[in-house]
C-alpha positions in Angstrom: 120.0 112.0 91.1 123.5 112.7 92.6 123.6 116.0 91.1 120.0 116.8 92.3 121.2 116.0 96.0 123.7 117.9 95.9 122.5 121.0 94.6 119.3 120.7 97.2 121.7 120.3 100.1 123.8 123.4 98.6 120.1 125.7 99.0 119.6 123.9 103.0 122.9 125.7 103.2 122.4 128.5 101.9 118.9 129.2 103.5 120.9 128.8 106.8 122.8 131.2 106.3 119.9 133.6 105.5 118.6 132.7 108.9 121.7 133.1 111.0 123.2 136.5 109.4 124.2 138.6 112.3 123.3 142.0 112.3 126.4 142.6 114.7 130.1 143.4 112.2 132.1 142.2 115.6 130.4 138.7 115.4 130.5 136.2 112.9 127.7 133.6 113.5 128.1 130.3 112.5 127.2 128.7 109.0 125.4 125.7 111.2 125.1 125.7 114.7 125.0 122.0 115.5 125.1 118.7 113.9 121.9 118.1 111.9 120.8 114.2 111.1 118.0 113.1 108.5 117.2 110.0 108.6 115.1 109.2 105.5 113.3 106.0 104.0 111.2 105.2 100.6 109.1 102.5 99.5 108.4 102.1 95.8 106.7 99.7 94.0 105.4 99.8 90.2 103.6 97.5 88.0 104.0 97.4 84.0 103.8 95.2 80.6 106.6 96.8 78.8 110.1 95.6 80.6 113.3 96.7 78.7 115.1 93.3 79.5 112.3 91.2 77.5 112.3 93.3 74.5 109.2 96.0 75.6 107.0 93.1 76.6 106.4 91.4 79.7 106.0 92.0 83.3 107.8 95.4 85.0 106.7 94.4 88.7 109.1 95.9 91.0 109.6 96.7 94.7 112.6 99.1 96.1 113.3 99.9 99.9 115.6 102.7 100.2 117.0 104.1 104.0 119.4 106.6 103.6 120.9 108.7 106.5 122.7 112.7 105.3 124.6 113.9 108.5 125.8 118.1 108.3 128.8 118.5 110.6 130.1 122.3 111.4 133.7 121.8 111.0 134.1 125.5 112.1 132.1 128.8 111.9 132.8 129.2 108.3 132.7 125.3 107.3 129.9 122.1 107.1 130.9 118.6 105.7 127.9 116.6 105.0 127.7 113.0 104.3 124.9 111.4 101.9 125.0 107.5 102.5 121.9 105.4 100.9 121.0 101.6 100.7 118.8 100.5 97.6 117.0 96.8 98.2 115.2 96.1 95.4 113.4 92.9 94.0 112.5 93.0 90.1 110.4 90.8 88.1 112.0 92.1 84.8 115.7 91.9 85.6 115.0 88.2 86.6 114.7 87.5 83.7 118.0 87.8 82.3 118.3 84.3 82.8 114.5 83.3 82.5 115.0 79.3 82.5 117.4 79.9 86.0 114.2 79.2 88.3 111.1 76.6 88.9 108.4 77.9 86.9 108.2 77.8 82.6 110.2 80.6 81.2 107.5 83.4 80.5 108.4 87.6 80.0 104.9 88.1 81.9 106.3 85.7 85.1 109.2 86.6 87.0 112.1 83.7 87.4 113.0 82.6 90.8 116.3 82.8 90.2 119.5 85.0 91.8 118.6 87.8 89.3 115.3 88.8 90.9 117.3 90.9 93.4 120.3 93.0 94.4 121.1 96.0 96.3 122.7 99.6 95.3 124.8 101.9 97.6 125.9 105.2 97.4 127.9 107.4 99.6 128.0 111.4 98.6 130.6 113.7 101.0 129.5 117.8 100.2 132.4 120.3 101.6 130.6 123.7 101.7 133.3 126.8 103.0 131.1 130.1 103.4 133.3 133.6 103.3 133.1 135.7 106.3 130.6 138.0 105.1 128.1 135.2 104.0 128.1 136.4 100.3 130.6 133.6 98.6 130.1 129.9 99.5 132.5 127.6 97.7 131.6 123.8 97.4 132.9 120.3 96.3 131.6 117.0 96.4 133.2 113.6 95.8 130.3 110.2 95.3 130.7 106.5 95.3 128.0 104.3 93.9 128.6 100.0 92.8 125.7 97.4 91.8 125.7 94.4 90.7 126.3 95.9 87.2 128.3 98.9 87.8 130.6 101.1 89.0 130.2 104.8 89.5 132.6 107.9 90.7 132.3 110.9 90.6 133.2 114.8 92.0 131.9 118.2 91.0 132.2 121.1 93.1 130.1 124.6 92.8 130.6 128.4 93.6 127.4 130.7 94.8 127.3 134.4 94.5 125.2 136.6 96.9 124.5 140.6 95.7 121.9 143.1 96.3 121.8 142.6 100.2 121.4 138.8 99.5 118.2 139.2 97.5 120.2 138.0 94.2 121.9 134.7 94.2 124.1 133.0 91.0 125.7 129.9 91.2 128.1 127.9 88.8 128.2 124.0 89.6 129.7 121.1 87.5 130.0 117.4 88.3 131.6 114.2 86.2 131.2 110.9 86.6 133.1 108.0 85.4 130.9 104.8 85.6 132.0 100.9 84.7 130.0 98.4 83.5 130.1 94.6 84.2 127.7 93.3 81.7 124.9 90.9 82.4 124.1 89.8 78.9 120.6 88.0 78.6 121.6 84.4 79.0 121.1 83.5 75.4 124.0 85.6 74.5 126.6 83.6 76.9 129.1 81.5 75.6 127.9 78.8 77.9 124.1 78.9 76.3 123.6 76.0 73.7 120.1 75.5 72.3 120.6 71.7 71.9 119.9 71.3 75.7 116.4 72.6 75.4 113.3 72.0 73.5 112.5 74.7 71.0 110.6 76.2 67.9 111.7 78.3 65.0 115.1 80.0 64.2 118.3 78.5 65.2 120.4 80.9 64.1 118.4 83.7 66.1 121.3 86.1 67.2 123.3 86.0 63.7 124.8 89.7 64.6 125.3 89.6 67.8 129.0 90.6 69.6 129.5 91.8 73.2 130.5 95.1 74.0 134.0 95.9 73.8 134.2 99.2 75.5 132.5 99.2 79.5 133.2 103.0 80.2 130.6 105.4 80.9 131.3 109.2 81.2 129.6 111.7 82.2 130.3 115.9 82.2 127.6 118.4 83.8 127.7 122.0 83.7 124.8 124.2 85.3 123.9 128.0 85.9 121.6 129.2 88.7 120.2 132.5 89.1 118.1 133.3 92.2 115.8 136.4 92.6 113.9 137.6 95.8 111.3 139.6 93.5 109.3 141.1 96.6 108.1 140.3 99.9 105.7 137.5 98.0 107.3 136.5 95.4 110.9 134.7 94.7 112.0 133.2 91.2 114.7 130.8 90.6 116.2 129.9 86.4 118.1 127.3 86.1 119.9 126.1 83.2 121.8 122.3 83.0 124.1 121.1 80.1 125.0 117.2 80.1 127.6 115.4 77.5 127.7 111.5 77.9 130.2 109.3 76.1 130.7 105.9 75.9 128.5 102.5 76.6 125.2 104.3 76.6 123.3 101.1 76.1 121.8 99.1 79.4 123.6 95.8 78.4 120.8 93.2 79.9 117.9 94.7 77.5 117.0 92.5 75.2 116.0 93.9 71.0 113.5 91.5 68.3 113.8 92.3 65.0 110.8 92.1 63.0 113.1 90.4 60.0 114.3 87.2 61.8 111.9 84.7 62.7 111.7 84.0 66.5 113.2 81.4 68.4 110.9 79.9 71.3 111.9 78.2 74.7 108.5 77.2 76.4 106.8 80.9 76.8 109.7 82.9 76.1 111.2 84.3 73.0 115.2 84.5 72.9 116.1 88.1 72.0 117.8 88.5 68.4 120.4 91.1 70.1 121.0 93.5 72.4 119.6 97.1 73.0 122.9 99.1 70.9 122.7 103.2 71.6 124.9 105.8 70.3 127.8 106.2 72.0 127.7 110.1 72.9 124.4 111.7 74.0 124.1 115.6 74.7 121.4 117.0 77.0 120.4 120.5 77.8 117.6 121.7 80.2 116.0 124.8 81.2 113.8 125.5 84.1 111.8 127.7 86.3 111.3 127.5 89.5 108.7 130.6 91.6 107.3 130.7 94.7 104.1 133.0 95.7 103.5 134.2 99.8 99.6 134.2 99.1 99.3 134.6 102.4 100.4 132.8 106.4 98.2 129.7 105.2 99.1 128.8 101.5 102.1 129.0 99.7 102.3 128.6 95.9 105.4 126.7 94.6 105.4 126.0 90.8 108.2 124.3 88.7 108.9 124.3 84.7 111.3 122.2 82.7 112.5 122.1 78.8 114.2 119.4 77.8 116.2 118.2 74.9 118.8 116.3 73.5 120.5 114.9 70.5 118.4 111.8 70.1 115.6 113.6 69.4 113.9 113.6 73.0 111.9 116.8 73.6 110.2 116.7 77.2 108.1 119.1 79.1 107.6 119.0 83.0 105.0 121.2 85.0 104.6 121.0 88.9 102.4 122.6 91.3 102.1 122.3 95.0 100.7 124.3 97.3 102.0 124.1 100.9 99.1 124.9 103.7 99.7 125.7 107.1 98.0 124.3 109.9 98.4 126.0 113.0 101.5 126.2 114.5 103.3 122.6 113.7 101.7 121.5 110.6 101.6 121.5 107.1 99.9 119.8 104.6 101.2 120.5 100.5 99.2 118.9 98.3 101.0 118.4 94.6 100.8 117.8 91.2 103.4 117.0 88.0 102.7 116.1 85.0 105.0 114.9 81.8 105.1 114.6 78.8 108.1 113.6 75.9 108.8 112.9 72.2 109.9 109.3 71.2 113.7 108.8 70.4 114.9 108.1 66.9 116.1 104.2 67.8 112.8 103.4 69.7 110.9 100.4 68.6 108.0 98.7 69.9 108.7 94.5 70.5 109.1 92.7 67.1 108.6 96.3 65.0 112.8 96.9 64.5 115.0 95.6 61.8 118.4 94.0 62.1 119.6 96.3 59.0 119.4 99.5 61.4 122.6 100.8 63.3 120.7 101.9 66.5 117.7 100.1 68.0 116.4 99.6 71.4 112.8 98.8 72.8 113.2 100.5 76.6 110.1 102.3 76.6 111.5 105.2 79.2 112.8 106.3 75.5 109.1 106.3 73.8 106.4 108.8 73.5 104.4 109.1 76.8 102.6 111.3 78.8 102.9 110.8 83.2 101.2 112.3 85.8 101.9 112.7 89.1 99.5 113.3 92.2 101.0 113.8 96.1 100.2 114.3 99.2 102.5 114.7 102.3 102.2 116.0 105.8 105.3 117.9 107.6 105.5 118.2 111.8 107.7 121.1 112.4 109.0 121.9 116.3 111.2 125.0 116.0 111.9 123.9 120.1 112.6 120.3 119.5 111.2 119.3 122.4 111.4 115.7 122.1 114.8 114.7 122.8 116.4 111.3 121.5 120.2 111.5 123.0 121.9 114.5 122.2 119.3 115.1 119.4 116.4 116.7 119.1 113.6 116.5 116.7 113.1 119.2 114.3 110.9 117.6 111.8 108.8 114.9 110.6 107.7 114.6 106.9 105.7 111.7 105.4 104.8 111.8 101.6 102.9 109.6 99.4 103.1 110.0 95.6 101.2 107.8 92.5 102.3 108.3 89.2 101.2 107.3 85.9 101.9 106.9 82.5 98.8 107.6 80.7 99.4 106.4 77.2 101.7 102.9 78.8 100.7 100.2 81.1 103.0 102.0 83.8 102.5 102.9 87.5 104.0 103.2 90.4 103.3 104.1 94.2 106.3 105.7 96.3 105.8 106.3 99.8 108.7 108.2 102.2 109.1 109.4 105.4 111.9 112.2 106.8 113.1 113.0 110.4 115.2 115.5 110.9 117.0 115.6 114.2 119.5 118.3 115.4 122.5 118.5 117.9 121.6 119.8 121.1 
């Protein structure tokens, strides 16, 4: 998600400079004019029977409220600093129960505890230094990010060089990013030194984790390499191919999500069945995607944006991803764009449905983001655009308002989810 940011605040950029290329060789107008604020804010909710944490059964009700703020300073006529900062509040059914017998109610995968797990919050702060050469056609960038959760830790910096030719019609760009993330595991209760089974009534197995050990390595790497090529192809048309190579070493498993083996008997606590280990993933993943992105000028009403994706990697995930929208025009201020995704992937090679996975295999996990699925996607948003930013807030004025609502689906799961967001976009006066 970093990268993505990034890379979209990297094309604001660069369409600003399209904009304010002076014809003049004596004057050198300025990369960005005036600070530019967007204040933006998301609402998500989903609902699902197939939570990770309770071994791909039980309740996947979540709810995430996310304000973020990016600020674009011009440091001078060639240079723009911009700063990302997001909040994540979110309150999950699933992740509370990682400790399932912490709250009121009988332990159950389908009811969500009431204890401290049910929550947290996530924050992330991206800075983006963009330098543009005088004659508009280089722009060198770097970024450094922050990110911590309950769980983890994440750093990272990348930085990226564009290439304009052809009287700015052709644009390449080089970009690469790393991350180093830290885990601090929240093993499923069960799995704690402090857990003992003689202080609860239960049924079956005692010896139901006979394999289990923590993890004894909590890095996380991560190494990105991508290759843009932009083409304006006529006065209607403009195609964009972009191609993204990912490597990823180290604790590749989600520590909190549980595994049953279909080989052990199970072990019960009221409604809930302890988990016979914990979801173990190779410890190196390699990722490599390729996409198309084209938009068609049909004419000053609609706009035709549609996007393309391959994906695949070495755990035998193949994905496809299509996405249409089509921006209309109405009058001078508005526009409506309709869109449409859809999604669809191969199952990975350690996937296992709940109780289906044996405790003789090396690699096992039952997170059903790693099954075979198909998702759609519908939306609908609205934009207010006033060139003249005529209502005035300080020494701001408004340049845009956006609100977008989104449902998506997984077709062949029990999955959906609802994402509302609204945008304004103020700028310096």
């Amino acid at each position: 998600m970093k990268t993505i940011i990034l890379y979209s605040m990297g094309l604001l950029f660069t369409v600003n400079l399209f904009a304010q290329e002076s014809k003049s060789t004596d004057y050198k107008k300025r990369v960005l004019e005036t600070i530019e604020v967007n204040l933006l804010s998301s609402y998500y909710t989903q609902d699902g029977g197939n939570a990770a944490v309770t071994g791909g059964r039980g309740t996947e009700e979540l709810t995430d409220f996310a304000p973020s703020i990016n600020v674009a300073i011009p440091i001078n006529d060639d240079d723009v600093l911009a700063i990302d900062a997001t909040v994540s509040a979110y309150t999950s059914a699933s992740s509370s129960n990682i400790d399932p017998f912490d709250g009121n109610q009988p332990a159950d995968p389908f009811v969500a505890s009431s204890g401290a797990s049910r929550q947290d919050t996530w924050f992330g702060l991206t800075a983006n230094y963009v330098h543009s050469s005088d004659d508009r056609n280089t722009i060198l960038s770097g970024n450094v990010s922050f990110a911590n959760e309950y769980d983890y830790t994440s750093f990272g910096f990348g930085g990226s060089l564009t290439k304009l030719f052809n009287q700015k019609n052709t644009e390449v760009q080089l970009k690469a990013n790393v991350y180093f993330d830290t885990w601090s595991p929240q093993y499923p209760i069960e799995f704690r030194n402090n857990f003992s089974l003689t202080n609860f009534d239960f049924n079956g197995e005692a010896d139901f984790a006979a394999t289990y050990t923590d993890f004894t390595s909590l890095n996380r790497n991560s190494y990105s390499v991508g290759f843009n090529f932009s083409q304006i192809l006529s006065k209607s048309i403009q195609t964009a191919f972009m191609a993204d190579f990912v490597y990823q070493d180290g604790l590749l498993s989600t520590p909190h999500q549980r595994v049953y083996f279909s080989d052990i008997d199970d072990t019960r606590i009221e409604s809930f069945i302890l988990g016979n280990d914990i979801e173990r993933l190779p410890d190196t993943r390699s990722k490599i995607a390729l996409g198309n992105r084209t938009s068609f000028y049909i004419n000053q009403t609609f706009i035709l944006r549609t996007y393309y994706r391959y994906y695949t990697d070495d755990w035998n995930i193949d994905s496809h991803t299509f996405k249409a929208e089509l921006p209309v025009k109405i009058g001078m201020n508005y526009t409506l764009y309709p869109s449409y995704r859809y999604y669809t992937q191969t199952e990975a090679d350690s996937f296992g449905k709940f109780n289906t996975l044996l405790s003789t295999q090396e690699f096992y996990t039952s997170d059903y983001d790693l099954a075979e699925y198909d998702a759609h996607q519908y939306g609908l948003g609205i934009k207010y655009y006033d060139p003249l930013n005529k209502f005035k807030i300080g020494g701001f004025g408004l340049k845009s308002i956006s609100l977008e609502y989104n449902y998506y689906s997984r077709t062949s799961l029990n999955f959906n989810a609802n994402i509302t967001s609204i945008s304004f976009n103020f700028v310096g006066n």
